[in-house]
C-alpha positions as CSV (number, residue, x, y, z in Angstrom):
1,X,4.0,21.1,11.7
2,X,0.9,20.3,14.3
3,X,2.2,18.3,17.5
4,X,-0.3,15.3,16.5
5,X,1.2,15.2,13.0
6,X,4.7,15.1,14.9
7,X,3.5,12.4,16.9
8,X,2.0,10.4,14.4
9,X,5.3,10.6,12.3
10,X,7.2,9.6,15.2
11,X,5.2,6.4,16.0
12,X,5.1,5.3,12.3
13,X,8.7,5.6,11.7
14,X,8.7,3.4,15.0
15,X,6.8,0.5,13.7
16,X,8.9,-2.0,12.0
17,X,6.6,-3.6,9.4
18,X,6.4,-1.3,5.9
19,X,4.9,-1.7,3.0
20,X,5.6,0.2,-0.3
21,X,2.9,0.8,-3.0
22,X,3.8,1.8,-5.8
23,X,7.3,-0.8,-6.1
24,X,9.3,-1.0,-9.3
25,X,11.8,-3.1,-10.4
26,X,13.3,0.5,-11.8
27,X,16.4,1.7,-9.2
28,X,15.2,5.3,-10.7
29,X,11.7,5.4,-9.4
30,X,10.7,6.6,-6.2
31,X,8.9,3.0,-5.7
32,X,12.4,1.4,-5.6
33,X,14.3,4.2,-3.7
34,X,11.8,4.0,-1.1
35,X,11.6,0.2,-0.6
36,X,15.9,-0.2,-0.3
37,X,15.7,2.7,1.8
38,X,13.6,1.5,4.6
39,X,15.1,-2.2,4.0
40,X,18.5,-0.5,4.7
41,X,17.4,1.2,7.8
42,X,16.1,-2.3,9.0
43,X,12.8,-2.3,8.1
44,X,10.8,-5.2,7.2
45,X,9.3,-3.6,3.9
46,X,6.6,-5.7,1.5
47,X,6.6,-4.5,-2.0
48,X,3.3,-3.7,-3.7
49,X,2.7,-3.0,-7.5
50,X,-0.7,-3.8,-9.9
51,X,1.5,-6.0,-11.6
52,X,2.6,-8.6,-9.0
53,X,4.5,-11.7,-9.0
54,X,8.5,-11.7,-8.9
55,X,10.6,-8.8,-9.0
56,X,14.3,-8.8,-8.6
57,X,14.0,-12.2,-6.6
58,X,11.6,-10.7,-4.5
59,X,8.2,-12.0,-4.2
60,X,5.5,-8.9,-4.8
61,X,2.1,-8.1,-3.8
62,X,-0.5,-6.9,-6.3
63,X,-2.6,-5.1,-3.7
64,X,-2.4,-4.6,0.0
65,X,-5.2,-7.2,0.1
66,X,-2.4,-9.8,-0.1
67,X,-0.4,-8.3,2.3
68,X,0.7,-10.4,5.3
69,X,-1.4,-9.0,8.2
70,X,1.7,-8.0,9.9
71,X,2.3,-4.5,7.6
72,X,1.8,-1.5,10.1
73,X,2.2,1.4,7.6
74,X,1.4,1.3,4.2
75,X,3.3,3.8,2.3
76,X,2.0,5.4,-1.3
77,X,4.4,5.9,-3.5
78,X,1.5,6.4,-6.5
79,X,-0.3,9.5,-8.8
80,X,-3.2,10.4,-5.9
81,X,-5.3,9.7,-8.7
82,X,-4.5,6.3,-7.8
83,X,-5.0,6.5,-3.9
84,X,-8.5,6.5,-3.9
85,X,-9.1,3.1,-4.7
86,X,-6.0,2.1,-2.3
87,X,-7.2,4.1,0.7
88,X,-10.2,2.0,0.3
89,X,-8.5,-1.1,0.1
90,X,-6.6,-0.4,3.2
91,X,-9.5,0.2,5.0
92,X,-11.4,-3.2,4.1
93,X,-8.2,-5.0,4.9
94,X,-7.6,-3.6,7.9
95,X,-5.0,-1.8,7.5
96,X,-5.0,1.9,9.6
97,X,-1.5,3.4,9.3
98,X,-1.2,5.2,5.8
99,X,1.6,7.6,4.8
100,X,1.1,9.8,1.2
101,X,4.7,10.7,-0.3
102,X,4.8,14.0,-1.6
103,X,3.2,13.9,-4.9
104,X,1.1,10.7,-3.4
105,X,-1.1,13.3,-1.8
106,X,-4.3,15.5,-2.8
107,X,-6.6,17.5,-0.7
108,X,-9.6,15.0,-1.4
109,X,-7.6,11.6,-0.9
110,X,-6.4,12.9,2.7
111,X,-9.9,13.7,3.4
112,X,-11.0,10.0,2.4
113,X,-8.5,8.8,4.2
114,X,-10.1,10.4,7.5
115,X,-13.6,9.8,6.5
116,X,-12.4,5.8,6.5
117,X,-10.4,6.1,10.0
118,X,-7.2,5.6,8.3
119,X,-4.3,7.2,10.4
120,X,-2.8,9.7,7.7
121,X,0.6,11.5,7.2
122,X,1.2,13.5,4.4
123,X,3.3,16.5,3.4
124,X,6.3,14.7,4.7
125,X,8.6,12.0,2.8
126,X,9.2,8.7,4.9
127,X,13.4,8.8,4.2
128,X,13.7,12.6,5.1
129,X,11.4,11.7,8.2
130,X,13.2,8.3,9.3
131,X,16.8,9.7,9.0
132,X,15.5,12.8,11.2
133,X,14.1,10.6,13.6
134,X,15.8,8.1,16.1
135,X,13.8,5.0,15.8
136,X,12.9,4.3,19.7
């Protein structure tokens, strides 16, 4: 692994402020797994799934365009199919810090993601990273 993708994994699993898309209300999903994972570690974490609304008592986003401005990674949990129109959505929101899961990722959304100035990790999965990685 390159020292700046290091560093960048380091300062992301730093920030306090997650949000998950690709959420489900299923405990067997990667969506879910991901979400109580960085909640248990103390994250603030905003669920985010096309569907919206209320899930498990929680209120969720349907894109990151209703996030709270206060999200300072936005993790994909979705088919990279998908990411395309999410990197994009990012980018017009504001957003800069974006992390693809494994299987989130493809050779064309990771360059999309640096042809919009998004901030991109990829290759590595936010739990294996965070639990490797004191939080400074």
């Amino acid at each position: 692994m390159d020292t700046d993708m290091q560093d960048l994994i380091q300062e992301f699993v730093n920030t306090d402020v997650w949000a998950v898309v690709g959420y489900s209300s299923d405990t067997s999903k990667y969506g879910n797994i991901i979400f109580r994972d960085l909640s248990k570690a103390g994250y603030k974490v905003y669920p985010v799934n096309k569907k919206g609304g209320q899930m498990d008592g929680r209120q969720v986003y349907e894109t990151v365009h209703n996030l709270p401005g206060d999200a300072e990674v936005i993790d994909f949990v979705i088919p990279s199919s998908q990411g395309e129109k999410v990197a994009r959505q990012c980018a017009k929101a504001g957003f800069k810090n974006v992390w693809l899961q494994p299987g989130a990722e493809s050779d064309d959304l990771i360059e999309l993601c640096r042809e919009l100035d998004l901030r991109v990790v990829y290759n590595h999965c936010a739990m294996v990273e965070k639990s490797r990685r004191k939080k400074n």
